[in-house]
C-alpha positions as CSV (number, residue, x, y, z in Angstrom):
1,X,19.3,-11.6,4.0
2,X,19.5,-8.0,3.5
3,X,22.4,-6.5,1.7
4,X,23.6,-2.9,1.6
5,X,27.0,-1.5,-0.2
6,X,29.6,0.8,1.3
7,X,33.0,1.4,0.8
8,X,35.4,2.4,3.7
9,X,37.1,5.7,2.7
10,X,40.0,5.1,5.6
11,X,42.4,2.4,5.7
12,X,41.8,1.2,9.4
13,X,38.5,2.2,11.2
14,X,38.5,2.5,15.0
15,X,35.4,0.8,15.8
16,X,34.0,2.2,19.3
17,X,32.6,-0.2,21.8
18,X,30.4,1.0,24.6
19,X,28.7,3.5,25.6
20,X,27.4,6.2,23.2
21,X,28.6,9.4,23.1
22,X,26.3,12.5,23.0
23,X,25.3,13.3,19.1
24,X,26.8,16.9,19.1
25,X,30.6,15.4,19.7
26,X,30.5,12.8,17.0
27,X,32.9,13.8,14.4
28,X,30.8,15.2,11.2
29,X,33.0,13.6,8.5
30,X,31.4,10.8,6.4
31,X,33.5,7.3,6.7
32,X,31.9,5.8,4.4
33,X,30.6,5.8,0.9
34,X,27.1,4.3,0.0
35,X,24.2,3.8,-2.1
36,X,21.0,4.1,-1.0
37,X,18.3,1.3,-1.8
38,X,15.9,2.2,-4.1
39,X,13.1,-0.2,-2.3
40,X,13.0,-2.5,0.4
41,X,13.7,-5.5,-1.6
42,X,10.0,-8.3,-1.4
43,X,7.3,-8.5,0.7
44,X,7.3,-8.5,4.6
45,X,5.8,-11.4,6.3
46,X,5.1,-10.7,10.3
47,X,3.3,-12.1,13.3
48,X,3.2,-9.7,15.9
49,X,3.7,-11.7,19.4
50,X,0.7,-11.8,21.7
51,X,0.6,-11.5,25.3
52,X,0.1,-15.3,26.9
53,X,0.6,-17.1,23.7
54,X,3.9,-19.0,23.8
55,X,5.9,-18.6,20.5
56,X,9.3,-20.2,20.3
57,X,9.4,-20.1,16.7
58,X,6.7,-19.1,13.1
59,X,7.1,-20.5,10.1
60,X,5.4,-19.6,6.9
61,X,4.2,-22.1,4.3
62,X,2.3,-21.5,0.9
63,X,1.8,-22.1,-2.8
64,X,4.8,-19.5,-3.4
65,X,7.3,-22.3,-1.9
66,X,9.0,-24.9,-4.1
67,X,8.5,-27.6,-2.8
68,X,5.1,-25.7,-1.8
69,X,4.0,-25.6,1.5
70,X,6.5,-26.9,3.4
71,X,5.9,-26.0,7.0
72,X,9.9,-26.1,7.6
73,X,11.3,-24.7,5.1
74,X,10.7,-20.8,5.7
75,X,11.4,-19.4,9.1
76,X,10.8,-16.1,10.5
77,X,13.3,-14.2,12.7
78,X,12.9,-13.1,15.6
79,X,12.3,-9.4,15.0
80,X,11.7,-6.1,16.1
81,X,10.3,-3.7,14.4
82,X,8.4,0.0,13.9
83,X,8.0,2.1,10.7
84,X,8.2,6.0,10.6
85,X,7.3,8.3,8.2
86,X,10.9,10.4,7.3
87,X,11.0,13.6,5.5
88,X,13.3,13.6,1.9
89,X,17.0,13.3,3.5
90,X,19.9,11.7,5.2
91,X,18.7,10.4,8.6
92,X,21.1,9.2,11.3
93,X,20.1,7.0,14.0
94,X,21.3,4.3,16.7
95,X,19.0,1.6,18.4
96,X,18.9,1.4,22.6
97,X,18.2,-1.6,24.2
98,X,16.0,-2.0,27.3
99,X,15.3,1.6,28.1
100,X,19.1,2.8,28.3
101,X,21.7,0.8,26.8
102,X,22.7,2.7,23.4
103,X,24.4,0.4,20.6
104,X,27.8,0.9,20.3
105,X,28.8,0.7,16.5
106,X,25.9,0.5,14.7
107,X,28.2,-1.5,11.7
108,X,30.1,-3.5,13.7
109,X,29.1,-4.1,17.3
110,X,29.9,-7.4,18.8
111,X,27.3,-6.9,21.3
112,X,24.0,-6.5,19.8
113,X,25.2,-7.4,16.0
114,X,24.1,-9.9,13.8
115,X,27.4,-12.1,12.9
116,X,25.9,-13.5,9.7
117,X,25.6,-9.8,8.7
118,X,29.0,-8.4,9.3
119,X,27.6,-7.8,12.7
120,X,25.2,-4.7,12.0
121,X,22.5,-3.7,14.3
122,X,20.5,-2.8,11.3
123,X,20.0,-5.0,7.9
124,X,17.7,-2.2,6.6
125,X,20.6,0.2,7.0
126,X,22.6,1.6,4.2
127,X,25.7,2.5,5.8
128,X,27.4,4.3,8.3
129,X,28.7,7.8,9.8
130,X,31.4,8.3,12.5
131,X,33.3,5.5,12.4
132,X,30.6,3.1,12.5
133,X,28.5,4.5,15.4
134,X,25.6,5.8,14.2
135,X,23.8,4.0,11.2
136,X,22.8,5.7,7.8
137,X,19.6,5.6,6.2
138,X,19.2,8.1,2.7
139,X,15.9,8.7,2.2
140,X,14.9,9.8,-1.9
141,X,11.0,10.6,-1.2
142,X,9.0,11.5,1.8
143,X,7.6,8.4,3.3
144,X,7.4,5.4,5.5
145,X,10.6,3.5,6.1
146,X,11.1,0.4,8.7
147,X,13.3,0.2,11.0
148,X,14.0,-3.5,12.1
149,X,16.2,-5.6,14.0
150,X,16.9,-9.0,14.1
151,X,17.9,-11.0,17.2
152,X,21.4,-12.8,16.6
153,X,21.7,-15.8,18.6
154,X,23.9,-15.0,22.0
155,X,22.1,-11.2,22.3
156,X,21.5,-10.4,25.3
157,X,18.3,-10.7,26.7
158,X,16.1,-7.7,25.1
159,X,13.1,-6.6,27.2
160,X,12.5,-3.0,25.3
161,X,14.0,-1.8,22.3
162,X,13.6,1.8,20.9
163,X,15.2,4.2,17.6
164,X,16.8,7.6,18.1
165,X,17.9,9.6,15.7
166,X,18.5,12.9,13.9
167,X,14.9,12.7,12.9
168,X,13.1,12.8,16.2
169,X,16.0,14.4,17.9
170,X,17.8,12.0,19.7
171,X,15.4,11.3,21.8
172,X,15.8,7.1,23.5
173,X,12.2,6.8,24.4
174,X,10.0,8.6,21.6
175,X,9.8,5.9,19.0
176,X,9.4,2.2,20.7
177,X,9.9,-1.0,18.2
178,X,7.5,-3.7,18.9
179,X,8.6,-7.4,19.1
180,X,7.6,-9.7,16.7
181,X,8.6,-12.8,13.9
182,X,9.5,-11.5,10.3
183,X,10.6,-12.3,7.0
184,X,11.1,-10.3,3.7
185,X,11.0,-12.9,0.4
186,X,11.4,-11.9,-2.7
187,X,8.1,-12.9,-4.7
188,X,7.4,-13.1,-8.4
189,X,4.2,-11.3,-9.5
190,X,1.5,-13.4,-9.1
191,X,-1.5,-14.2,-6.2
192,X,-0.3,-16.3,-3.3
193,X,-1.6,-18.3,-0.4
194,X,-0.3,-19.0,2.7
195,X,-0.3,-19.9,6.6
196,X,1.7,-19.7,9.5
197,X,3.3,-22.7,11.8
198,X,4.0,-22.3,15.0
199,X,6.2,-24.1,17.4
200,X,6.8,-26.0,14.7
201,X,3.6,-28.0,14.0
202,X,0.9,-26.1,14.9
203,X,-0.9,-24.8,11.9
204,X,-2.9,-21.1,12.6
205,X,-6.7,-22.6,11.9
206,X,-7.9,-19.8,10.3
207,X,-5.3,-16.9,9.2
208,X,-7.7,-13.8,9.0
209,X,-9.8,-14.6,12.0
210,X,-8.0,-17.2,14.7
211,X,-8.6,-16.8,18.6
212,X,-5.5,-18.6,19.5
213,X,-3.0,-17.0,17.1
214,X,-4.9,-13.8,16.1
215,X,-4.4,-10.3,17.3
216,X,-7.6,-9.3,18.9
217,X,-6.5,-5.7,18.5
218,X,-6.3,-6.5,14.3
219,X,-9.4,-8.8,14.1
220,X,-7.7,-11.6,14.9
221,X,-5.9,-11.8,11.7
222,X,-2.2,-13.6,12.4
223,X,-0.1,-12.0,9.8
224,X,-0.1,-8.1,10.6
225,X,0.8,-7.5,7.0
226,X,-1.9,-9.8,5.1
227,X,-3.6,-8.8,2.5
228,X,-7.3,-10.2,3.2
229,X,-7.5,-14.5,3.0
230,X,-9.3,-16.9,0.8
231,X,-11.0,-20.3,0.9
232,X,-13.0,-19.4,4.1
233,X,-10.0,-17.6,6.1
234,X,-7.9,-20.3,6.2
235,X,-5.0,-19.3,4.4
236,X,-4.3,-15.7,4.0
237,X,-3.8,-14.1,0.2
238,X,-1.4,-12.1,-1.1
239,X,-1.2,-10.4,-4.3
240,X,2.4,-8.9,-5.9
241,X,1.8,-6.9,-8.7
């Protein structure tokens, strides 16, 4: 789980439901204090979903595990993600679900937010502007940065799912997420193997070149993150330095 610190300046926040409004009548006053993350915190795991392959649910098992390789033990979430490159700055934005329907309060929206994260939209997000309704990311250096959300259970059924913000100006279709399992662990330095379950019990054969798992469009590899794989392709390798 992904934590970020604010501080609500106000006593008593009205938090907006509904509809967004346009961005050039949102109040400009900060509600809330933050601090920015220095680093996404571990290593993202993902499998990226694959047309005509039924996934109801990945997880991953390897030698970083205790007990190790448990094949329950670590699921993924059902995720969506994209990253971006920003430019050095504070960056507002707001997710929109299937093509038009813009989160309400990107903090605390009943809706679309997670419940086991004080119901944000965003667990990468560092805060908030405008009484909750756009989200707040502070970026220190130019660079990539992920935007990712995690399906709570109860959300509504999500067929598209896109990021607009101040830093492509607003715009709901510009920058699609794509669907897909992930998790972030934090990892003690060291080399690690691993494999993805699916469904599961059923074990990716071989993790950096599998027909039934794989992305053809990434060399069949099944974790879109992986580092390369060892003992044949098997089980896929990661280093943390």
């Amino acid at each position: 789980m992904w934590n970020w610190r604010y501080t609500a300046v106000a006593a008593a926040l009205a938090l907006v439901v509904g509809s967004a409004c346009l961005p050039e009548d949102y109040p400009t006053e900060a509600r809330f204090e933050f601090e920015p993350p220095t680093a996404a915190p571990g290593h993202l795991f993902r499998y990226n979903l694959l047309e005509d392959v039924a996934v109801s649910s990945v997880n991953i098992a390897g030698s970083f595990q205790d007990p190790q390789w448990d094949m329950a033990a670590t699921p993924m979430d059902h995720t969506w993600l994209v990253t971006v490159e920003l430019e050095a700055g504070t960056h507002e934005y707001k997710y929109v679900f299937n093509g038009d329907q813009w989160a309400g309060n990107m903090c605390n929206e009943t809706t679309w937010g997670d419940p086991d994260n004080g119901n944000a939209v965003d667990p990468n997000g560092t805060g908030c502007v405008d009484g909750g309704e756009n989200a707040l990311i502070e970026v220190e250096q130019a660079g990539p940065h992920t935007f990712m959300y995690v399906v709570p259970d109860g959300a509504p059924e999500i067929g598209s799912l896109t990021v607009a913000g101040s830093f492509q100006g607003w715009n709901p279709t510009a920058t699609p997420m794509d669907e897909t399992f992930a998790l972030r662990v934090d990892m003690e330095p060291g080399t690690y193997e691993y494999k993805f379950v699916f469904n599961g019990d059923q074990w990716a054969g071989n993790m950096c070149n599998d027909a039934n798992w794989g992305d053809p469009d990434n060399g069949y590899m099944v974790d879109a993150n992986g580092q390369g794989c060892a003992d044949g392709g098997d089980n896929a390798l990661l280093t943390i330095e």
